[in-house]
N, C-alpha and C positions, 0 to 999 in steps of 0.2 A: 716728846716734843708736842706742845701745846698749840699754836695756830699756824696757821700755812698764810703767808704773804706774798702779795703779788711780787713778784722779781721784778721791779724795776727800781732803777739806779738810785733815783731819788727818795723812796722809801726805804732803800737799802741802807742809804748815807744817813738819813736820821734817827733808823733805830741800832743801828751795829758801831759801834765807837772801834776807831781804828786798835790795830797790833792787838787786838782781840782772839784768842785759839778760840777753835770749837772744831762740833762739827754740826752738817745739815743734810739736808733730803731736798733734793730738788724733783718738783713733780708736776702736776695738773689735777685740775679742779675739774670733776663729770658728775653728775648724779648727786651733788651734794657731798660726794666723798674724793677724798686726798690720794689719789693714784702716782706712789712713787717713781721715778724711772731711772733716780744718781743718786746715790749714797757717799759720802765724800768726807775730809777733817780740813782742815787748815791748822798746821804747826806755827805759823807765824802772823797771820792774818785775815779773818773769816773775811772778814770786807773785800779786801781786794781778792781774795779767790773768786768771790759772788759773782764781783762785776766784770771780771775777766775771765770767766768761766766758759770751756768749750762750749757748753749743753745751753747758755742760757737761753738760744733761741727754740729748743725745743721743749724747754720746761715755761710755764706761766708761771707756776709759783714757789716758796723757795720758806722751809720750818728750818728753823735752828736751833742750837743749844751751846753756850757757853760752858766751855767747861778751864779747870783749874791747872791742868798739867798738857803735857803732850801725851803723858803716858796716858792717861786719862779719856785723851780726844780718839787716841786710838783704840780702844779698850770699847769706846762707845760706838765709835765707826764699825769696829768687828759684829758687835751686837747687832747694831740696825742691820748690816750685809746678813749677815746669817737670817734673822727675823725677815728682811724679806727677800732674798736667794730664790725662791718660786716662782716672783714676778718678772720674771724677763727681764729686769732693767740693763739701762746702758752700761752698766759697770760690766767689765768685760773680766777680770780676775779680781781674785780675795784683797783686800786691803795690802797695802805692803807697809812694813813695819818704819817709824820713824826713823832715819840715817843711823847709822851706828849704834841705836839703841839695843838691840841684843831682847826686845817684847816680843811676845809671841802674842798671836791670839787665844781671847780667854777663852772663847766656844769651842775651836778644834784642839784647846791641850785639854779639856774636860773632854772631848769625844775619844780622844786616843788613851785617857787615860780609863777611860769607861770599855773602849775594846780590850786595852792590856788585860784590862778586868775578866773583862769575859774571855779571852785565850788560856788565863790561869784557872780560872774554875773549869773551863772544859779538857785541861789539861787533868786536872784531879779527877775528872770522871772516866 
């Protein structure tokens, strides 16, 4: 995600064109640099997620990304949560998968398929 915009409403309404999926990072601006604190997607709506968002009074500013599917939005949402997982942020558990989709996250089925890994080579020694 390329620039971080202030969260307010009326910035929000002239760059996010409605029924728009994505996902964003809601954070704050210190030091010159972008400190995340909500990791998030919208399946039907970035916009109205934005502006009706729990956290908006605790975030200043708000990067997004548009993307092409749900599968997709979540897919991206997992990456950022893993990517920044270290930061304390307000995200209190792992992404949860789109309604009835039956997605997994791409980072924890590569880590468990990277332990399976390692269970069977240490099995052979």
């Amino acid at each position: 995600m390329e620039r971080a915009y202030q969260l307010v409403p009326d910035i929000l309404r002239s760059l996010i064109p409605k029924d728009k999926i994505g996902v964003y990072v809601l954070g704050n601006i210190g030091l010159s640099r972008f400190y995340p604190i909500y990791i998030g997607r919208s399946d039907t709506c970035l916009l109205t997620r934005l502006l009706t968002h729990n956290y908006r009074d605790k975030a200043t500013h708000v990067t997004w990304r548009f993307t092409s599917s749900i599968k997709q939005a979540f897919h991206q949402e997992c990456c950022l949560y893993h990517t920044y997982e270290e930061q304390n942020f307000l995200n209190g558990v792992h992404p949860a998968s789109p309604k009835e989709s039956g997605l997994i996250c791409p980072v924890c089925s590569y880590i468990q398929v990277d332990i399976q890994s390692l269970k069977e080579r240490t099995k052979q020694n």
